[in-house]
N, C-alpha and C positions, 0 to 999 in steps of 0.2 A: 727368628732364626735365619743365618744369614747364608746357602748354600751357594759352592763351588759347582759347576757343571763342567764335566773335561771329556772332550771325544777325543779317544787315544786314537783313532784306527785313524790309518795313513791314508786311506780313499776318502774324501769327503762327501762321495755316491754312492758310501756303501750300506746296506741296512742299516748296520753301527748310526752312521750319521742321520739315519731315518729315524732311527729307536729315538737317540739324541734331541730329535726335534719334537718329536711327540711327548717326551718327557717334559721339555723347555713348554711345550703348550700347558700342562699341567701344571709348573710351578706358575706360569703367567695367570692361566683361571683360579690359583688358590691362593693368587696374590704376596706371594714367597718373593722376599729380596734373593736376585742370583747375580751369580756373574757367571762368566764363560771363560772356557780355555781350551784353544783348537788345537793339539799339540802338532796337526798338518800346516797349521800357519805359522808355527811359532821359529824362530831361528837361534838355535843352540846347538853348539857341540855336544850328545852325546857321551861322547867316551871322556872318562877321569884321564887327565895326563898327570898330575900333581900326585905327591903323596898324599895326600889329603884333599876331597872335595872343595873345601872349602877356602882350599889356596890355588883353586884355580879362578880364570878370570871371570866374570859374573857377567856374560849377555844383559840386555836390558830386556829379554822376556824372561830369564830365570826370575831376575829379581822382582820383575813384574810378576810372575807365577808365586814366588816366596811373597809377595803382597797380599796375593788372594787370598793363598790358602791361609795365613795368619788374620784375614781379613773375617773367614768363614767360619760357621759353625759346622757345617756340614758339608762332607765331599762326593760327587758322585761319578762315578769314572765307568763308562761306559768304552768297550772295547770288546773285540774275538778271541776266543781261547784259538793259538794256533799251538799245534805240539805241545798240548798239556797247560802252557804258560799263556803271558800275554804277551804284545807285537814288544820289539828291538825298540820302537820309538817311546813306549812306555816305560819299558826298562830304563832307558837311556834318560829321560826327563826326570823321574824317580833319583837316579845316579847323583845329578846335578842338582835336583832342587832338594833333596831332602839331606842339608848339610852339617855335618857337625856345629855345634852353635844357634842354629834353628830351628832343627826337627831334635835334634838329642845332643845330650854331653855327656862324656867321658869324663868319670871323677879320678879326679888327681892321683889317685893311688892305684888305678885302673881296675879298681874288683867291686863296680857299677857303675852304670847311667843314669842320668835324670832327662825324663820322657819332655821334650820343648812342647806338645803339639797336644799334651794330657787335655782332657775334655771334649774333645772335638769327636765325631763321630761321620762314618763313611757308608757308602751300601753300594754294592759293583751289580753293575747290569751287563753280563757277556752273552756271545751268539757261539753256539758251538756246531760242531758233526757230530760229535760222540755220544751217543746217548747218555740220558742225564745219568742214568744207572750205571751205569760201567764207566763212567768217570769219577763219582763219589766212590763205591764200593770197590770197585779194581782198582782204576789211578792213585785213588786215595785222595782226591781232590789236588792237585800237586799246585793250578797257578791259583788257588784261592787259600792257600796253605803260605804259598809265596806272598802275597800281595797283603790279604789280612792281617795276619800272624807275623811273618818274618816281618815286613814290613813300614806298615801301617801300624800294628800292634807295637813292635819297636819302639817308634816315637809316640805313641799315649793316644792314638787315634781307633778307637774302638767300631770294627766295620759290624753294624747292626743287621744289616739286609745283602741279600744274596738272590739277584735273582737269574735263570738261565732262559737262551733262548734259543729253542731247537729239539731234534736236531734240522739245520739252515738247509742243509744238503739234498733230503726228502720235504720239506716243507712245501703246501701250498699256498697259491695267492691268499686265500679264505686266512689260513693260522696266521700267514704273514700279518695282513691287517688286525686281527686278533692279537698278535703281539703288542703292535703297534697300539691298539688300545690299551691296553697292557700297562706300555709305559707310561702313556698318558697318565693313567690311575694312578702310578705310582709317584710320578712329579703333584699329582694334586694333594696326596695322599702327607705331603709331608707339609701344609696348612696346618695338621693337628700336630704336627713335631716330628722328631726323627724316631721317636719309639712308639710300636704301637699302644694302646690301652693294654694289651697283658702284656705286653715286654716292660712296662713301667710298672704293674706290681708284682711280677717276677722280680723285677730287680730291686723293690724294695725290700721283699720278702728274703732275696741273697741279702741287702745288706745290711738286715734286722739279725741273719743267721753269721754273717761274717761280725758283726758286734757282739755277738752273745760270747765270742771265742769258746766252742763247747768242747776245745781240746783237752782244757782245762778240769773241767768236772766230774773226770770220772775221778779224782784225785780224795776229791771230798766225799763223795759217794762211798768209796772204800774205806776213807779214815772214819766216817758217820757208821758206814755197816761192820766197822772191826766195835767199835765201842758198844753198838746196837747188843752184837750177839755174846758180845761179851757179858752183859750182864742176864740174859738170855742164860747164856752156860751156868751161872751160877747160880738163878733163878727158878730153871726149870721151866721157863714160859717165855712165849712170845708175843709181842703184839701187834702182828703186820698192820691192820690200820694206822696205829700211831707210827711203826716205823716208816711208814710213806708219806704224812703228814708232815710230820719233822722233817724229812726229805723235801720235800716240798717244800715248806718256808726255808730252808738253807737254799735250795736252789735258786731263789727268786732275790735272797740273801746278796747270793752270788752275783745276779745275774745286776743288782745295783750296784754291786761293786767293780764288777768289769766295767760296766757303762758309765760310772761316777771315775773311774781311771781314762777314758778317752776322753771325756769332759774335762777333768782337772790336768792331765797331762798332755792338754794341747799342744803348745807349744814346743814340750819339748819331742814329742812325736813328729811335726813340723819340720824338725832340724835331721829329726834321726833319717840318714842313708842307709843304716843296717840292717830297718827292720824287716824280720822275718815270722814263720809262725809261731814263734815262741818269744820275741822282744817287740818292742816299736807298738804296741797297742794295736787295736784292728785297725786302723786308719781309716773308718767310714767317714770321719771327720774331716780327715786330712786332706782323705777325694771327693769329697764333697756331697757322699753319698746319704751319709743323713748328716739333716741340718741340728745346730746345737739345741734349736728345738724341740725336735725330735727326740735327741738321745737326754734329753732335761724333763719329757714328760716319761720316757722310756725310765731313769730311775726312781720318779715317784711311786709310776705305776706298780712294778717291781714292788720297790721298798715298803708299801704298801698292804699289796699281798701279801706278803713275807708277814708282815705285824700284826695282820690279822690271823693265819694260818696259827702264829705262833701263841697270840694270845686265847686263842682256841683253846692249845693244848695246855696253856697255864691254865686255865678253866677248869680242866676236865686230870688234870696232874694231881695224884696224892700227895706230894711233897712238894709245893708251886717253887717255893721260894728258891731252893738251891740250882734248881730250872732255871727259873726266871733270872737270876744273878748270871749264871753261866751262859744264856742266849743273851743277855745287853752289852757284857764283857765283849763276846762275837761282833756284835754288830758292832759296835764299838770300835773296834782294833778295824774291821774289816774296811767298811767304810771310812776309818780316821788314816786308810794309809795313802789318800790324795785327797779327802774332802778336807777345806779348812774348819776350822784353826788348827786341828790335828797336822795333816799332811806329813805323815810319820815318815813316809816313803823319803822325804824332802830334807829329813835331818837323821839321815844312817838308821832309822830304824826298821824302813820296809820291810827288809829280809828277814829279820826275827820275826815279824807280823804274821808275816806269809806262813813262816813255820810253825807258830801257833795256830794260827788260824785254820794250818792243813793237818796239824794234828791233834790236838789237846784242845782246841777249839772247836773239834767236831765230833771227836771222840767222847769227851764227857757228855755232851747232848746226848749221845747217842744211847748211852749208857742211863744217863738219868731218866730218859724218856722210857725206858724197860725196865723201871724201878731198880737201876741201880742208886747207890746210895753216895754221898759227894766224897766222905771220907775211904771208902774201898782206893786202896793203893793201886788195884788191877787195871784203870784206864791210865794212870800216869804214868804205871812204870812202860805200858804197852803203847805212850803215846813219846816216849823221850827215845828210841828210836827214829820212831816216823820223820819228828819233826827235826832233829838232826841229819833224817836221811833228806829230806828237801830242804837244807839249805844250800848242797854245792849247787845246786840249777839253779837255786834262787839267786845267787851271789855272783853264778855266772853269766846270767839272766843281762845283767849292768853292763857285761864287757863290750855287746856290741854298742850298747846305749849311752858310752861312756862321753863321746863327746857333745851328742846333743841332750846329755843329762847336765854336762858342767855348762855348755852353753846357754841352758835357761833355767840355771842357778838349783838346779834340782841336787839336791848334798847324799845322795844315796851311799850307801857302805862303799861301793866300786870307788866313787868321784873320791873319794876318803882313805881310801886306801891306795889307790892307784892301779892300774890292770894286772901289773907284779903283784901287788901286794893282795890282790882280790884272788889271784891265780893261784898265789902260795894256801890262803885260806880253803881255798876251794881243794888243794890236793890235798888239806890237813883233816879236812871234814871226813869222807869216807872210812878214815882211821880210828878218826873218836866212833864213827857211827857200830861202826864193827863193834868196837871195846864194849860201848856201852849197850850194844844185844848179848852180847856174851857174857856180861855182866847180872843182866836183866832175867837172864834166862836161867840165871843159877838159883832166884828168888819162888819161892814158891805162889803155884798158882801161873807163875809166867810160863813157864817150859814148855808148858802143853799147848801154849798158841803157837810156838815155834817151832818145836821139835828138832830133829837133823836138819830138816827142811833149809834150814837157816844158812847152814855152812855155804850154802850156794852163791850165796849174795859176796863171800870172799873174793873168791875170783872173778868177781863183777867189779868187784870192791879195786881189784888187782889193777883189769886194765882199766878201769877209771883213772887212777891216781899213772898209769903210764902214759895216757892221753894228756892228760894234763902236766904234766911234765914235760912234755914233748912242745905243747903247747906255748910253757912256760920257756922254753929256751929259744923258741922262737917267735913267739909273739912282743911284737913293739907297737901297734895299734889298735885301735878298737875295730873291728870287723868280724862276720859273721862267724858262727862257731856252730853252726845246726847240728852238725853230726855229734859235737863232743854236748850239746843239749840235752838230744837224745838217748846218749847214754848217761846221761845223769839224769832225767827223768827217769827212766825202767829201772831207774839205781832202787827210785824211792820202792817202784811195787815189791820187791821182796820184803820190804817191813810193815805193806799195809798189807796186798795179796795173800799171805803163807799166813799170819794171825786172821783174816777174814776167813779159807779155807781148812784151815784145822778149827776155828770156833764154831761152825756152820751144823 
């Protein structure tokens, strides 16, 4: 690990530069590559005169300072919180050195950045007066909010360590030196790296939880429990052990097919600028936060349990076979929509997948595992709703992914239709979804899962389709759409929600 060492403060006799040198001891005994950067030796203008940073003239200590820091792994900036913030001369070097084209870029269409400086990690060691209490909990931390966050966090520099020294003003000799060893320990400290041993399995443990995407799951959970209690309703019995078991191998189900989706849509996750929490995959891959490794033993392991869990219950199933057919179909489609040869997603067929797979894919399970029977019409007609209610998200799902889906030849329905033409379908969907509840619901046996209840889902139905309109007349690119996401996600609960709570 290669660390930047920078004393901001403008006295070279000040603590600061004392902390600084007791630190520089510690990397030197723990045998850490550093370099230095006295921002009081350095000669640069300060202040931006250009519209842009990066069109003004470039000192030969900026560009020596833009060396380092693209040189370093790790940045350690040592300075005095003065009025909440840190000194004019750190602002000022910050201005200059961190320039559009080196620290970050502005993408062409200006609605994001891409972080220049991603992976590189920082830790601030400041001296203050304020007591450490009433500058976190009153100030609100203001110059480590500035410096980490706005900042550093900005350009892709993740500051791991915080540490404070003070308060400076009441201190005696005794603390002083006590600091001072302080930082020592802390320059040696980073021999074992810039994370501690639990800040590195906390952060595998976030990025085992940010791959699992568990936004997602309560989707199936509800389509699994409308089917479960449905046949429940007309059995007269229930069987919660088996209903959690089946829940469980779906889950694990799931959880290889979210992870077999970052795997197989690398690349074009790679290219996507749009992604957000509902497009663009988790991107553990992409930050490099778990290696292909990892998310390669992460789907066996999954896909695994899941086969086991399930072959359990064909074991212990009065009627295996129409089970058994109905859980392979699932895994099937689920898995076949990025793992090859399948890669359904990759030739227009994802979006139907999805909508099987979230309704009539989890619903029969559901149903069959409570001894219902394959030929009963009541999970079909109660899943052809559902899964026409999840296709506008799914279909919308494509629009911000639309270019780094065509750019790494992914043929999804969007790339096929074109953002118009996926936007049109998407505002025709809530219309059929409607018809065919209203339809559904004239059938006997159906009514009673939906009651009045249902009418609701209309003027949900409503401003869907005028968001999407709206949408439609002004959209010419692929970019984020979270909000109109969102309300096509909550579109789907009124057709799993209201049949899960009236069959209950």
């Amino acid at each position: 690990m290669n660390v930047l060492l920078i004393l901001c403060h403008p006295r070279k006799t000040s603590l600061n530069a004392a902390l600084y040198r007791a630190f520089r001891q510690g990397l030197v005994e723990a045998k850490v590559p550093f370099r230095e950067l006295v921002l009081a030796d350095m000669q640069f203008d300060p202040d931006v005169h250009e519209e842009s940073p990066a069109d003004q003239h470039f000192e030969d200590d900026i560009r020596h300072a833009q060396q380092l820091i693209r040189w370093s792994d790790h940045l350690v900036f040592v300075y005095p919180t003065w009025w909440g913030s840190f000194p004019a001369r750190l602002k000022g070097f910050l201005d200059r050195v961190l320039t559009p084209g080196f620290a970050f870029q502005y993408w062409p269409d200006g609605n994001g950045w891409e972080q220049g400086l991603q992976g590189k990690t920082a830790q601030l060691l400041t001296t203050m007066d304020t007591p450490r209490w009433v500058y976190r909990w009153i100030y609100k931390n203001p110059g480590f909010n500035t410096l980490a966050r706005a900042t550093l966090g900005f350009c892709g520099i993740r500051t791991v360590r915080k540490t404070v020294f003070g308060p400076v003003i009441s201190s005696t000799a005794k603390q002083r030196r006590c600091w001072l060893e302080q930082a020592r320990r802390e320059g040696l400290r980073l021999g074992e790296g810039a994370l501690s041993p639990v800040q590195r399995r906390v952060d595998k443990l976030l990025a085992w939880l940010q791959a699992l995407r568990l936004q997602f799951y309560p989707m199936t959970l509800i389509a699994y429990g409308v089917g479960a209690l449905a046949a429940a309703h007309q059995m007269h019995s229930f069987d919660s052990g088996r209903f959690w078991l089946g829940y469980a191998a779906l889950f694990f189900l799931e959880v290889a097919t979210v992870l077999a989706n970052d795997y197989f849509d690398y690349e074009s996750d790679r290219q996507n600028r749009n992604a957000g929490p509902f497009t663009g995959g988790s991107r553990v891959l992409v930050d490099g936060k778990l290696s292909f490794g990892e998310v390669r033993r992460g789907i066996f392991l999954a896909f695994g349990v899941s086969s086991l869990l399930l072959c359990y219950l064909l074991t212990t199933a009065p009627d295996p076979a129409p089970l058994g057919v109905s859980l392979l179909v699932l895994a099937a489609l689920a898995l076949g929509y990025t793992v090859p040869p399948l890669k359904l997603s990759h030739r227009g067929l994802g979006e139907l997948v999805v909508a099987l797979t979230h309704s009539i894919g989890v619903v029969l399970p559901g149903y069959l595992l409570q001894g219902g029977d394959l030929h009963d019409p009541l999970p079909w007609l109660l899943s052809l709703p559902l899964g026409l209610a999840v296709l506008p998200a799914i279909v919308l799902s494509g629009v911000p992914d639309y270019d780094a889906d065509a750019a790494a030849g992914k043929n999804t329905l969007v790339v096929k239709l074109g953002i118009r033409g996926a936007l049109i379908a998407a505002t025709l969907l809530p219309i059929l979804t409607i018809a065919a509840t209203l339809v559904c619901r004239q059938l006997p046996g159906v009514a009673g899962a939906y009651g009045y209840w249902i009418y609701l889902a209309v003027p949900h139905a409503a401003w869907l389709i005028w968001q999407l309109g709206k949408c439609l007349w002004h959209r010419r690119a692929a970019e984020r759409i979270d909000g109109l996401m969102v309300l096509a996600l909550t579109f789907i609960l009124w057709f799993g929600a209201i049949p899960l709570i009236r069959l209950w």
